[in-house]
DSSP file (Angstrom, degrees, kcal/mol; ACC not computed):
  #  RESIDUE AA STRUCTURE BP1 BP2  ACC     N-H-->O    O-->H-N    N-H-->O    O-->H-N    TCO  KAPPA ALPHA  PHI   PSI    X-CA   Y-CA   Z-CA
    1    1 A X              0   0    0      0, 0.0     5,-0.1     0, 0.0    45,-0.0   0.000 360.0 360.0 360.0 137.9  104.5  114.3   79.4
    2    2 A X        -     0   0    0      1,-0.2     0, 0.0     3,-0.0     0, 0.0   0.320 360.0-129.8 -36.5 174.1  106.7  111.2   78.7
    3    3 A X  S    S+     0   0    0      3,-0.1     4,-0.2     2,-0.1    -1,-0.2   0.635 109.5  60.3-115.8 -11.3  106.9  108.5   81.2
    4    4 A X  S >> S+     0   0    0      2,-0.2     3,-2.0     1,-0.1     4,-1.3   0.923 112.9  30.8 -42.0 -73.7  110.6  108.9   80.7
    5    5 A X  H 3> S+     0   0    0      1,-0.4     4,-0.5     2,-0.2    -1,-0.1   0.507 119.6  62.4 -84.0   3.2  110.9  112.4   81.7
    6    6 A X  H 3> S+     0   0    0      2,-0.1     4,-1.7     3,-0.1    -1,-0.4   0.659 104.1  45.9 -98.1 -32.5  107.8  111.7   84.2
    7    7 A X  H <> S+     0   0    0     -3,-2.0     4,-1.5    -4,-0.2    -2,-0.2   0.522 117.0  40.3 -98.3  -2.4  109.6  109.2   86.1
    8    8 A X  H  X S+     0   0    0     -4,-1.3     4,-4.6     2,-0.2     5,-0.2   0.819 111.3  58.4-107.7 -36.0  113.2  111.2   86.5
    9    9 A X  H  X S+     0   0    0     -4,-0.5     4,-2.4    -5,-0.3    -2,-0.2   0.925 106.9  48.1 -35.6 -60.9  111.1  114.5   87.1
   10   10 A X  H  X S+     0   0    0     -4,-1.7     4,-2.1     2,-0.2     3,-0.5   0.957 114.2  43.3 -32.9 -71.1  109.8  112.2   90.0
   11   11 A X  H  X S+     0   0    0     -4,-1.5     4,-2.4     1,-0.2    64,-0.3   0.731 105.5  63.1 -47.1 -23.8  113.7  111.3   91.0
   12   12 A X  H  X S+     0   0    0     -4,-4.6     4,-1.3     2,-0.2    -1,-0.2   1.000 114.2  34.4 -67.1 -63.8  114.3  115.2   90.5
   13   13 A X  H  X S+     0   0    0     -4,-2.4     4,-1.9    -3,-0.5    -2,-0.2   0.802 111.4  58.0 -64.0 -42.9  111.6  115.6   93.8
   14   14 A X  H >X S+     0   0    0     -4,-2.1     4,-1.4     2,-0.2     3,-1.0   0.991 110.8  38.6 -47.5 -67.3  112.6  112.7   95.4
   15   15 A X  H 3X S+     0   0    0     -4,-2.4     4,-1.9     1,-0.2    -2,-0.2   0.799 113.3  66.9 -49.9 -19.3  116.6  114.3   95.6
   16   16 A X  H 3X S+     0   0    0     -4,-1.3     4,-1.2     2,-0.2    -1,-0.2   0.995 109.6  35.9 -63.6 -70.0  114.2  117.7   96.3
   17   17 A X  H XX S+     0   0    0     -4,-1.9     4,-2.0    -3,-1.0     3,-1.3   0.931 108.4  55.5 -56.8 -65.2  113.3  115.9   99.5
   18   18 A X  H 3X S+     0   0    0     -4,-1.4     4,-1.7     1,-0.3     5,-0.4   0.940 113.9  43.2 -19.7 -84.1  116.1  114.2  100.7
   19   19 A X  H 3X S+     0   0    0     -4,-1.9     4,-1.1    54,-0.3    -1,-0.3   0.730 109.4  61.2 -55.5 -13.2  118.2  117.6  100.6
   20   20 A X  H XX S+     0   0    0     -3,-1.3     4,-1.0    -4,-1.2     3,-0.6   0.988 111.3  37.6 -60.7 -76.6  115.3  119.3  102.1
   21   21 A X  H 3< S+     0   0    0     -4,-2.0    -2,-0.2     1,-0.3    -3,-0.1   0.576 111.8  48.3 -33.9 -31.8  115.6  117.1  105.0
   22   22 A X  H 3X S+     0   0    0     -4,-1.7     4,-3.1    -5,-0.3    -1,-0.3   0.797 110.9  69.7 -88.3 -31.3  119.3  116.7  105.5
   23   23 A X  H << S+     0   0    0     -4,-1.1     6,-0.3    -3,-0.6    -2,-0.2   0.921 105.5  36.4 -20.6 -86.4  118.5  121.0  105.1
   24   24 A X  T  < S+     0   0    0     -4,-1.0     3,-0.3     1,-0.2    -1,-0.3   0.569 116.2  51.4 -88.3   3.8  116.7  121.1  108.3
   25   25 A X  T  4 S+     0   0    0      1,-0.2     2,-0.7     0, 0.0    -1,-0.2   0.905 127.7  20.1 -92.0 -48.2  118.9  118.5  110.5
   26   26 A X  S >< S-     0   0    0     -4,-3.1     3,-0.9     4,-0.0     4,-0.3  -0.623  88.9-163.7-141.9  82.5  122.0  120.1  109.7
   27   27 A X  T 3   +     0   0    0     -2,-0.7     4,-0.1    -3,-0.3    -3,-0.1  -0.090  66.0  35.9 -67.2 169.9  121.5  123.6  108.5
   28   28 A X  T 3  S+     0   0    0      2,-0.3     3,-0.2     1,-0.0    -1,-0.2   0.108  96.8  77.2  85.7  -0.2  124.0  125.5  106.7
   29   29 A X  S <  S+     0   0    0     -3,-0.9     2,-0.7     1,-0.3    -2,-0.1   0.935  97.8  48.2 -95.9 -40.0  125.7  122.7  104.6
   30   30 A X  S    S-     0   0    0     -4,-0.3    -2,-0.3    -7,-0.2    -1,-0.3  -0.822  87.9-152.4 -66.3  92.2  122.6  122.7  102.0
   31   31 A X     >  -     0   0    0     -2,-0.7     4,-1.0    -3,-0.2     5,-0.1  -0.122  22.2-124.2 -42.3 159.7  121.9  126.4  101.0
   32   32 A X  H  > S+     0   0    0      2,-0.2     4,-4.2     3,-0.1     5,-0.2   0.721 108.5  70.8 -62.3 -29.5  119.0  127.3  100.1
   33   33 A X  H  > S+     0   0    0      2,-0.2     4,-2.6     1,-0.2    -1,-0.1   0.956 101.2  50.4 -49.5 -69.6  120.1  128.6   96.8
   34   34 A X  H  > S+     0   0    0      2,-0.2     4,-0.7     1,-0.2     3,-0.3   0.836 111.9  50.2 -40.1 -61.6  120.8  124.5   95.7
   35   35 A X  H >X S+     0   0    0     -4,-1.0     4,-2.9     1,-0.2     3,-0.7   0.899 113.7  49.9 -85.5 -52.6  116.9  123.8   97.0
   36   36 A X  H 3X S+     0   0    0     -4,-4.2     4,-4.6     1,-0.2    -1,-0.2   0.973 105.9  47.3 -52.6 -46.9  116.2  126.8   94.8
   37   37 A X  H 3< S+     0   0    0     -4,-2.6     4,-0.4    -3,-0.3    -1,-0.2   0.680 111.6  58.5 -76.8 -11.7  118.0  125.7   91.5
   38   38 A X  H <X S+     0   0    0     -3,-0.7     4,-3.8    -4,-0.7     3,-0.3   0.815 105.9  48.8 -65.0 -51.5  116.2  122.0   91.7
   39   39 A X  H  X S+     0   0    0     -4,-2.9     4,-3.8     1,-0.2    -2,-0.2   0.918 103.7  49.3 -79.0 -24.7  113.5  123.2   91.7
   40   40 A X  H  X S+     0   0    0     -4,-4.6     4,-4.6    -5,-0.4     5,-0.3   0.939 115.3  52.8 -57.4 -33.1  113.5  125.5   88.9
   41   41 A X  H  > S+     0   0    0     -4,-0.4     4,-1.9    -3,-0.3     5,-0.4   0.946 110.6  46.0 -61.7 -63.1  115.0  122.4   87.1
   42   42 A X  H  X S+     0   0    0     -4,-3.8     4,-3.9     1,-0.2    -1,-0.2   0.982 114.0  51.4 -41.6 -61.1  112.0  120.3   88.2
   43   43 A X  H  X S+     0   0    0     -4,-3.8     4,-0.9    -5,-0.2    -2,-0.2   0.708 111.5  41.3 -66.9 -20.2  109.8  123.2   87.2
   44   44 A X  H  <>S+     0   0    0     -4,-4.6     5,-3.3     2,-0.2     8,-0.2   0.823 113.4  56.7 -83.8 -28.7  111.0  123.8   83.6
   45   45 A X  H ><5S+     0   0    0     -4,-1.9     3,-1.2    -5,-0.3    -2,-0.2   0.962 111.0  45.4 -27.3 -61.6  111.2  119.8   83.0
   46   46 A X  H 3<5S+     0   0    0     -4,-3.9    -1,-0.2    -5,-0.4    -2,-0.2   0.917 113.9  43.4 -69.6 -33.1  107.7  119.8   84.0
   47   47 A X  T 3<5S-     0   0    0     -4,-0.9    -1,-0.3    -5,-0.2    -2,-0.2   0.286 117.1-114.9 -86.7  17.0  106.5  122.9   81.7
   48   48 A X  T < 5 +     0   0    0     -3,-1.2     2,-0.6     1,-0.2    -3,-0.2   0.895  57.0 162.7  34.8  56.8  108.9  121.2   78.8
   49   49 A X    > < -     0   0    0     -5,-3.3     3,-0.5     1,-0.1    -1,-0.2  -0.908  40.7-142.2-107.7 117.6  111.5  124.1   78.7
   50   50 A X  T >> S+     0   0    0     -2,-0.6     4,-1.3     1,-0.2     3,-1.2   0.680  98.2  73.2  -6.2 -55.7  114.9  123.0   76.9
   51   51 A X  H 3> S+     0   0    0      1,-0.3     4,-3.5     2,-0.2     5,-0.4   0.811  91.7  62.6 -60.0 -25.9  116.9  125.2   79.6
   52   52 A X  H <4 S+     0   0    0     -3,-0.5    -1,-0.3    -8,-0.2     4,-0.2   0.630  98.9  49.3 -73.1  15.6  115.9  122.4   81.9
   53   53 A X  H X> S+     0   0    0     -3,-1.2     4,-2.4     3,-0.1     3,-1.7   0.738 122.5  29.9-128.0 -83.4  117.7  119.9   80.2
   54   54 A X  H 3X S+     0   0    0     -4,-1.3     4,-2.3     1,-0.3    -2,-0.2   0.794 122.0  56.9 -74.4 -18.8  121.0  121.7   80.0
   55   55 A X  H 3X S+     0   0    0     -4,-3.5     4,-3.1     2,-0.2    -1,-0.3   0.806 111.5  45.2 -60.0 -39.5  119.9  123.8   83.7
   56   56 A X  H <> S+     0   0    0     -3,-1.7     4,-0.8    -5,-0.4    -2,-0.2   0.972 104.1  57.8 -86.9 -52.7  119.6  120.4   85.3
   57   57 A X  H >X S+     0   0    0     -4,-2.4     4,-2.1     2,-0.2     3,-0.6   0.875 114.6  44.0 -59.5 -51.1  123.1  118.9   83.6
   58   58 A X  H 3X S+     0   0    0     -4,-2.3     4,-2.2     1,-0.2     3,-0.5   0.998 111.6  55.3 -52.9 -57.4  125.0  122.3   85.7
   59   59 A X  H 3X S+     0   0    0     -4,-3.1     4,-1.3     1,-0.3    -1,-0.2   0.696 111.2  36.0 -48.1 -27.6  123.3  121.7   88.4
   60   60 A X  H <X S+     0   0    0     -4,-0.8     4,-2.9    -3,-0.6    -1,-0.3   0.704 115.5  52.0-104.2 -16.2  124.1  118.5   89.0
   61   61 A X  H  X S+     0   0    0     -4,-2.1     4,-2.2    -3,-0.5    -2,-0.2   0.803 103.6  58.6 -91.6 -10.1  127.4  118.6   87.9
   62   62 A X  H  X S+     0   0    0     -4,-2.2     4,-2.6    -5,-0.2     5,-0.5   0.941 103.6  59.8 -28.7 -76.3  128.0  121.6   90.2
   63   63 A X  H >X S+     0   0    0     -4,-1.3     4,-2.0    -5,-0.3     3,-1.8   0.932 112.1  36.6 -22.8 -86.8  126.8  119.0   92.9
   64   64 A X  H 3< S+     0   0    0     -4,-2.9    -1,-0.2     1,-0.3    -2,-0.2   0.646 117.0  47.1 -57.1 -31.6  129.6  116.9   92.0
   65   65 A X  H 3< S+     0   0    0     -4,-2.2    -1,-0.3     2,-0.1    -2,-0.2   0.511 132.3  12.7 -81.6 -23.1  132.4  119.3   91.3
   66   66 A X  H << S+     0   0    0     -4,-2.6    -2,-0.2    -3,-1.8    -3,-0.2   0.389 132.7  39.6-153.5  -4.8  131.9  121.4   94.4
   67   67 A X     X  +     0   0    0     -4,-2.0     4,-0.5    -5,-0.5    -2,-0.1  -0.472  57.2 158.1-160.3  37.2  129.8  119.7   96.6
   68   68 A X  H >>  +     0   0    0      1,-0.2     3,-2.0     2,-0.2     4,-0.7   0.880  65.9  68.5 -68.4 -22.7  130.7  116.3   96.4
   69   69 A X  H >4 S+     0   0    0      1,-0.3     3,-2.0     2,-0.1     4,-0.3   0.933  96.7  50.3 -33.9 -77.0  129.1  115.5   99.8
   70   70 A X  H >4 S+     0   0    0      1,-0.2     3,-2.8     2,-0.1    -1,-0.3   0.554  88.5  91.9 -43.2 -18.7  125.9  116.0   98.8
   71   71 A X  H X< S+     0   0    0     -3,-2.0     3,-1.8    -4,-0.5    -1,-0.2   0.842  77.2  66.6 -55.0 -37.5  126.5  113.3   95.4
   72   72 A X  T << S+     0   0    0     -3,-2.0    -1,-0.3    -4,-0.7    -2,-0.1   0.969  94.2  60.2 -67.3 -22.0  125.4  110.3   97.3
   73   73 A X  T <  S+     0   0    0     -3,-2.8     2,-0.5    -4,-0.3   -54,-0.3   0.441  86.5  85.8 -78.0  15.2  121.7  112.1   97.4
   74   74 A X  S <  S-     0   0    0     -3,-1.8   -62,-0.1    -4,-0.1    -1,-0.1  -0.954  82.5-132.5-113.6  98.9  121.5  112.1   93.7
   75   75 A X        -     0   0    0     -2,-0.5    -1,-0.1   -64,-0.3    -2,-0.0   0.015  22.4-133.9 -58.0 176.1  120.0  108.5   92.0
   76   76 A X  S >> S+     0   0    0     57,-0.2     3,-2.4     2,-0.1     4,-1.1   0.623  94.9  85.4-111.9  -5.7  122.5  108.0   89.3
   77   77 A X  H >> S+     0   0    0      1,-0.3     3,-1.6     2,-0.2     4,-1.4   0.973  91.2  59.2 -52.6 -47.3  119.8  107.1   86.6
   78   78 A X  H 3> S+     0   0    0      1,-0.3     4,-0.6     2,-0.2    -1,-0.3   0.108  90.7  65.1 -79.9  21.1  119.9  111.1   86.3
   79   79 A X  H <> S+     0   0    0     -3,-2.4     4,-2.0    -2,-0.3    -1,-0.3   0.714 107.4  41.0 -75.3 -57.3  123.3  111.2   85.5
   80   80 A X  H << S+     0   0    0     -3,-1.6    -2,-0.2    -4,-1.1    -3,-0.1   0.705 108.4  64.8 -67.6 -35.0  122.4  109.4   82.5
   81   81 A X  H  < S+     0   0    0     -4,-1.4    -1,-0.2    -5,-0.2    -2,-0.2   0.963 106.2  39.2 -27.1 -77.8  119.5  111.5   82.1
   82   82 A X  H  < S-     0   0    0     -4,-0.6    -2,-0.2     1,-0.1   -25,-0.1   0.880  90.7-171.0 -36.8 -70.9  121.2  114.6   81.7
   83   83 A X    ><  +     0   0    0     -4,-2.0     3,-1.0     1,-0.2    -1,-0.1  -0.240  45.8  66.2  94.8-167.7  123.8  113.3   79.7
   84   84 A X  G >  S+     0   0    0      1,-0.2     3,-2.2     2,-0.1     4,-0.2  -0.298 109.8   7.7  50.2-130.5  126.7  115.3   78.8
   85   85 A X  G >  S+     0   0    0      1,-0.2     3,-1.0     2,-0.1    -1,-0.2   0.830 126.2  64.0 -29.3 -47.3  129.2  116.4   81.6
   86   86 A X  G <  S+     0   0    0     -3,-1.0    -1,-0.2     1,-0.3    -2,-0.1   0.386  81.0  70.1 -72.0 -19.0  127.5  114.4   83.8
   87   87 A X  G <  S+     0   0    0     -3,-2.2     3,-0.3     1,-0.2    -1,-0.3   0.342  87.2  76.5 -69.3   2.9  128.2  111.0   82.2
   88   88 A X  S <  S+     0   0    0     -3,-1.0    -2,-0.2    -4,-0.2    -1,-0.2   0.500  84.0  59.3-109.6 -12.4  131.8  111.5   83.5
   89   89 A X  S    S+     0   0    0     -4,-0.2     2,-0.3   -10,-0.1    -1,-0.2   0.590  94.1  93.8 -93.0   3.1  130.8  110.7   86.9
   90   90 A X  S    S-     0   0    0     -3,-0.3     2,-0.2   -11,-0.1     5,-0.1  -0.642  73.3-127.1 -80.4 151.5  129.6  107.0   85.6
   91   91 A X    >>  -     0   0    0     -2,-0.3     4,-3.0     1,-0.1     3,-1.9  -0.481  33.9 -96.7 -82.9 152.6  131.4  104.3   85.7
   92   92 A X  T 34 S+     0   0    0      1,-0.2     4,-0.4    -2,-0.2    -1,-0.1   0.413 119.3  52.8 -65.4  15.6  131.9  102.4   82.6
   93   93 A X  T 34 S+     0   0    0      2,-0.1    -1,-0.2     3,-0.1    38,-0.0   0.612  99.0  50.6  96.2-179.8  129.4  100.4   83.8
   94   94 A X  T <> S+     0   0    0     -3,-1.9     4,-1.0     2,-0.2    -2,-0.2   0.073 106.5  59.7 -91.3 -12.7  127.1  102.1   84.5
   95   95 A X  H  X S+     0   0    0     -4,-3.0     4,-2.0     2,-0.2     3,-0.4   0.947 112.6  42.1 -47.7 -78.3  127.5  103.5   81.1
   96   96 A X  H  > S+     0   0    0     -4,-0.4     4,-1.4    -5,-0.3    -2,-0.2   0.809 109.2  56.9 -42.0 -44.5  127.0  100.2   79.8
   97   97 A X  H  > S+     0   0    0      1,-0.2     4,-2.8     2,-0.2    -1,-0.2   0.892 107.0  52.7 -55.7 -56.2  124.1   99.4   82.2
   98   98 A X  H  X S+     0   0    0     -4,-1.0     4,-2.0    -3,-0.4    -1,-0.2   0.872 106.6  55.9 -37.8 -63.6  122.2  102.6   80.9
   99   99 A X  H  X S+     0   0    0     -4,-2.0     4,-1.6     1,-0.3    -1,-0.2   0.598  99.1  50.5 -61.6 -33.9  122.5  101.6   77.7
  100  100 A X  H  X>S+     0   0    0     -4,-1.4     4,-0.9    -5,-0.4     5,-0.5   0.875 107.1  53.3 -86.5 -40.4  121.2   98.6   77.6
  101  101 A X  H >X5S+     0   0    0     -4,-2.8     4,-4.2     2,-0.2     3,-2.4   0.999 110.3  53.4 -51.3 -64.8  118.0   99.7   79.3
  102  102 A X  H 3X5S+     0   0    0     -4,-2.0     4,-2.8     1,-0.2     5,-0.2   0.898 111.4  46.4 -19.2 -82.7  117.8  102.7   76.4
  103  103 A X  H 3X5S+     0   0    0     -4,-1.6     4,-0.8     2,-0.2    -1,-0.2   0.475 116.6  42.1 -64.5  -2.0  118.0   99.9   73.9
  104  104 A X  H <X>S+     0   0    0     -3,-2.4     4,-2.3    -4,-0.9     5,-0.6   0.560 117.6  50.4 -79.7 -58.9  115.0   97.3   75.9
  105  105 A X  H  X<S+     0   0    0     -4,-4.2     4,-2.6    -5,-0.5    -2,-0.2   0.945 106.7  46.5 -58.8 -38.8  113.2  100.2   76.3
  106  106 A X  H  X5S+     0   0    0     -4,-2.8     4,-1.7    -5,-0.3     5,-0.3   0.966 115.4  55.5 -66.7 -45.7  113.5  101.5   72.1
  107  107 A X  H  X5S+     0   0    0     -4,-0.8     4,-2.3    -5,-0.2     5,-0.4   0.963 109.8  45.2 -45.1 -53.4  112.5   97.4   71.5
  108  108 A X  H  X>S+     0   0    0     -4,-2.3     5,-5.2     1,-0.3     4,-2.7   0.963 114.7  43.9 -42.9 -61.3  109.4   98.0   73.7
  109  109 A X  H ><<S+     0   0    0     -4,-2.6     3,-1.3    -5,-0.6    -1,-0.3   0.954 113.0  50.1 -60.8 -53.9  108.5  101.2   72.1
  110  110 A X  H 3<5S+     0   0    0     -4,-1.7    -1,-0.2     1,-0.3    -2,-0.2   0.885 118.7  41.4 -66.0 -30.6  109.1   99.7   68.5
  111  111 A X  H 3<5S-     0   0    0     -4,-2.3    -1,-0.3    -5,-0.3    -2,-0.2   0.791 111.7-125.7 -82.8 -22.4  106.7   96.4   69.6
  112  112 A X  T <<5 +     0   0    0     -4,-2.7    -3,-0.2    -3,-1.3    -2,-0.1   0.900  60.6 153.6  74.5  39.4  104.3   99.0   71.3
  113  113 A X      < -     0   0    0     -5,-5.2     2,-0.4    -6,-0.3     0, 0.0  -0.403  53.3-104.3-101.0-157.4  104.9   96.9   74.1
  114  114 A X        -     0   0    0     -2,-0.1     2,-0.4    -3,-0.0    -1,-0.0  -0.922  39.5-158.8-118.2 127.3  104.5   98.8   77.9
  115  115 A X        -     0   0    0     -2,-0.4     2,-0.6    -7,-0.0   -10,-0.0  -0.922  19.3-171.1-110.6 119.1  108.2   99.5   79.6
  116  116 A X     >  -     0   0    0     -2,-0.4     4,-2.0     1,-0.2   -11,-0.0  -0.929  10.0-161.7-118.2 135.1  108.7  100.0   83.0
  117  117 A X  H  > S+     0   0    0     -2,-0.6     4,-2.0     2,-0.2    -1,-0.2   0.885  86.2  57.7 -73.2 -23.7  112.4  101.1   83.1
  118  118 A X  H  > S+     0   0    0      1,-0.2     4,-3.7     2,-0.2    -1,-0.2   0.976 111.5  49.8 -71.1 -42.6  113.1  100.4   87.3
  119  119 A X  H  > S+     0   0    0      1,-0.2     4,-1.6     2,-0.2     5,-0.3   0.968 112.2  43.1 -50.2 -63.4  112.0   96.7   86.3
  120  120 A X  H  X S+     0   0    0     -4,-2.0     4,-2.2     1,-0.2     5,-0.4   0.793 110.9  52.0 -61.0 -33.6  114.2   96.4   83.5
  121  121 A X  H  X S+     0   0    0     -4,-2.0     4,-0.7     2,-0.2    -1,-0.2   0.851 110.5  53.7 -88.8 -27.3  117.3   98.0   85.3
  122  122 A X  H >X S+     0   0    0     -4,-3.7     4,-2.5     3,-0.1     3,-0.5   0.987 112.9  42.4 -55.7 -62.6  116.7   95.3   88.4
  123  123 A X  H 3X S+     0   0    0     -4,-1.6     4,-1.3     1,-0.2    -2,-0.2   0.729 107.1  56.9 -61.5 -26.2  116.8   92.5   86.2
  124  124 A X  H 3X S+     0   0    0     -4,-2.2     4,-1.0    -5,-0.3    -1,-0.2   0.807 119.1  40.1 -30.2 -53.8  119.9   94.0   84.0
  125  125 A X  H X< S+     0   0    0     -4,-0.7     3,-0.9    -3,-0.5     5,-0.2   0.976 107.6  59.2 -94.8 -12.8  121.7   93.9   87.6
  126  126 A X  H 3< S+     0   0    0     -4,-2.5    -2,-0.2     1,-0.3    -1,-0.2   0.852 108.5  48.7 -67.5 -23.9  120.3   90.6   88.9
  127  127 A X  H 3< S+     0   0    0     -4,-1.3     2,-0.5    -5,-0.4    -1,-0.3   0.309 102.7  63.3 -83.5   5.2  121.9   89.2   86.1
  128  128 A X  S << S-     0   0    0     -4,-1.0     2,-0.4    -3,-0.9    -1,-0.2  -0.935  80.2-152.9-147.2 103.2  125.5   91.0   86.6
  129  129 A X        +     0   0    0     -2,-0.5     3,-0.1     1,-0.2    -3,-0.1  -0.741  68.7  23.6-104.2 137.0  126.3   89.6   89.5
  130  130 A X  S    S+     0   0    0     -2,-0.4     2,-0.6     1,-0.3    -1,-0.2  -0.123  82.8 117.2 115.0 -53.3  128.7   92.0   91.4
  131  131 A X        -     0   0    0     -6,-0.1     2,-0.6   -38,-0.0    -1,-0.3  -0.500  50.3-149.4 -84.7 144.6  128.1   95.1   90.1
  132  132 A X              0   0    0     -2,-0.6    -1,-0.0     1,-0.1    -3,-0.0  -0.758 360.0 360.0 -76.9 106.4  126.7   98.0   92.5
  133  133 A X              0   0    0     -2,-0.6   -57,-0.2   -40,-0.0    -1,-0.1   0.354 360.0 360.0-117.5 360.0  124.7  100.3   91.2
């Protein structure tokens, strides 16, 4: 497995937890059904099935379209993950922001150098002072 698609898989379980949690404080606003459809997402990610890719991109834009409460519990790197629909809840950016990590991290890879993308995306915002991500 990548260390891309190892590290949002992670963020996929992290958001896994989180709604779990806010789940048992204040049942009935998370279904279980949403608990259910992460985790299938998680679990074909991990087994490298396609349908997660485009499974993950409904789900989350589901989230956002119908369930916008829940949005803040969603990192936004995995907006960008997804890609498709789901780039239309970044801001331009965070577009930008994205993109410029992509294109540190493809120098890394080209140099064979070791990338760790959360490092790269603090210093990208310690240096653009003002924006919130």
């Amino acid at each position: 497995m990548s260390e891309r698609l190892n590290d949002h898989i992670h963020l996929l379980q992290q958001v896994h937890e989180r709604l779990s949690k806010a789940q048992s404080q204040a049942g009935g606003i998370i279904s279980d059904e949403i608990l259910h459809q992460l985790t299938q997402v998680i679990d074909q990610l991990t087994q490298h099935t396609d349908s997660g890719y485009t499974q993950g991109q409904d789900w989350i834009t589901h989230i956002f379209n119908h369930l916008p409460q829940l949005s803040p519990a969603i990192d936004r790197d995995l907006l960008w993950f997804f890609g498709g629909d789901c780039l239309h809840f970044l801001t331009d950016e965070e577009i930008d922001l994205f993109q410029q990590i992509d294109e540190i991290e493809a120098q890394h890879e080209q140099e064979q150098k070791p990338f760790d993308r959360q490092s790269a995306k603090d210093l990208l915002l310690k240096s653009s002072p003002g924006f919130d991500a």
